[in-house]
C-alpha positions in Angstrom: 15.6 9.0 0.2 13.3 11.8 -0.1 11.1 14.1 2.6 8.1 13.6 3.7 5.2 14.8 1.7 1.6 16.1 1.7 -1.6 16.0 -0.5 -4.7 17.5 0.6 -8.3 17.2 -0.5 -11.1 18.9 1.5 -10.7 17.8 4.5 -8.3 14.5 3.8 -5.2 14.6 3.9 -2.1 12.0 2.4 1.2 12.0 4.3 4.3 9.9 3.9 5.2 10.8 7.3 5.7 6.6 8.9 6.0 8.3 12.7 2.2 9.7 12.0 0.8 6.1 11.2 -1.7 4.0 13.2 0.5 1.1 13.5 -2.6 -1.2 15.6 -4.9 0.1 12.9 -2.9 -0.9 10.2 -2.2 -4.2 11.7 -5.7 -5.0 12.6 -6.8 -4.4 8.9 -4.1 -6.1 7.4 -4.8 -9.1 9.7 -8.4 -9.4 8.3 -7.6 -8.9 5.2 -8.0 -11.4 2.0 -4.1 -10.8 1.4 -1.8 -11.3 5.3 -4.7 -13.1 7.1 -3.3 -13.2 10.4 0.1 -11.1 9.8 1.8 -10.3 13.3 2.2 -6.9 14.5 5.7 -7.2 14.4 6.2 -8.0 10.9 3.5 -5.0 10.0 6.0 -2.8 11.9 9.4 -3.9 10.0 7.1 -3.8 6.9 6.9 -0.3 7.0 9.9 0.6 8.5 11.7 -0.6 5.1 9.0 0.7 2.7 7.6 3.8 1.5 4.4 4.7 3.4 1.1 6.9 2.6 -1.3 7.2 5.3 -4.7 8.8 4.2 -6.6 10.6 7.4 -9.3 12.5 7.9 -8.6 14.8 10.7 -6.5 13.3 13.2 -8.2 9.2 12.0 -5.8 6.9 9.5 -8.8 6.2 7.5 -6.6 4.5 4.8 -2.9 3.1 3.9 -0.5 2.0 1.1 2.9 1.2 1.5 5.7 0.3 -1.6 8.4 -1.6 -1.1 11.5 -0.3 -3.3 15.1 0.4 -4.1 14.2 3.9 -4.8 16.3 4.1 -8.0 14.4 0.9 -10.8 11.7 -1.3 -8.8 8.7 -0.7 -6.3 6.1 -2.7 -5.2 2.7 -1.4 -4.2 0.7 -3.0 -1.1 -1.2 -3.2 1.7 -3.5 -0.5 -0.1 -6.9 0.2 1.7 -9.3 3.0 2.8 -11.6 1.7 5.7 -14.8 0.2 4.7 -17.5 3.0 6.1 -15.4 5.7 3.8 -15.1 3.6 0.9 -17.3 5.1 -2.7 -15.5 8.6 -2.1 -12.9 8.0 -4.9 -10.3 8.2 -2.0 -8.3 5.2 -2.8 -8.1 6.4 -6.4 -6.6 9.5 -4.9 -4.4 7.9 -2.8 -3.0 5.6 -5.1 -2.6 8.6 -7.4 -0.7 10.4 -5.3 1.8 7.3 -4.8 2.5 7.4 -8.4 2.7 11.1 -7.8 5.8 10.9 -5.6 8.9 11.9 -7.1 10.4 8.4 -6.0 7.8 6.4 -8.2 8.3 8.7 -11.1 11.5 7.9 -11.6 11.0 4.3 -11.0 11.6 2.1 -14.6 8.7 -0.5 -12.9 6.0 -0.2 -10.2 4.3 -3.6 -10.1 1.3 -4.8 -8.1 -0.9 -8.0 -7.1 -4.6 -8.0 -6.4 -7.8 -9.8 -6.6 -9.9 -7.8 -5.1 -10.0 -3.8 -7.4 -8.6 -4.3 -10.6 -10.8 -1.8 -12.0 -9.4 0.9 -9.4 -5.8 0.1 -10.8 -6.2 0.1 -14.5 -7.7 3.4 -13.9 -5.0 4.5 -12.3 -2.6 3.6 -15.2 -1.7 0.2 -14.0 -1.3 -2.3 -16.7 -2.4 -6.1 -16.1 0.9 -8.3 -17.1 -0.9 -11.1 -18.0 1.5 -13.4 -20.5 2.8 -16.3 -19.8 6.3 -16.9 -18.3 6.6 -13.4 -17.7 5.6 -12.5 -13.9 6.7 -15.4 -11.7 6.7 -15.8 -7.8 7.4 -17.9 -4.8 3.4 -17.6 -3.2 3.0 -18.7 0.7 -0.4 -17.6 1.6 -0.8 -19.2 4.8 2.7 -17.9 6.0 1.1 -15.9 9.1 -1.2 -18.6 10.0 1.3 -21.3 9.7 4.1 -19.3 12.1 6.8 -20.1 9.5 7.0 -16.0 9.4 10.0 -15.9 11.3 
């Protein structure tokens, strides 16, 4: 595992600290969100407990968030990626999910993968590659897993 790390840019700041994040913020955007409608606080919690976290801030304010889930040796996962909606058209999300493919875990990572429906655009920029071809990418889906209480 590595330490904690910083990126700064005028007066925002990136850090993979997990005992600086906003926890209820997190939780309260992931629970309106197109992608965990309805998550429960505790699962946001274990979430990030197990994964690699960026929190963007301005100041002392989470203004933003992405977390990867990985072995941190072959395989992440990024997710959970947002900057809130009054800071958005500021290039920050670019930045922040530059700087996760900045840190030295995902650079030695042999795949980083990713599922979205709502920026594609802000990905491939980022050097993210849409899969695309059949049989390749497959996955058990439960959409409705926090509404349905089947979450554990």
């Amino acid at each position: 595992m590595s330490h904690h790390l910083i990126w700064r840019r005028d007066d925002f700041l990136i850090d993979t600290d997990p005992d600086r994040l906003d926890i209820p913020l997190i939780h309260d955007v992931l629970t309106h969100s197109s992608w965990s409608p309805g998550i429960d606080i505790n699962t946001v919690r274990t979430a990030i407990a197990n994964s690699l976290c960026f929190g963007l801030y301005r100041g002392a304010r989470q203004i933003g968030f992405a977390r990867v889930v990985t072995d941190h040796a072959t395989f992440g996962y990024l997710c959970d990626v947002f900057v809130l909606e009054d800071l958005r058209g500021q290039g920050l999300g670019r930045w922040l999910i530059e700087s996760c493919n900045q840190h030295p875990t995902l650079l030695k990572l042999r795949r980083v993968m990713l599922t979205t429906s709502t920026a594609p655009w802000l990905y491939a920029r980022c050097g993210f590659e849409a899969i695309n071809r059949g049989d390749f990418v497959w996955h058990i889906s439960r959409p409705d897993i926090y509404r349905t209480g089947s979450a554990g």
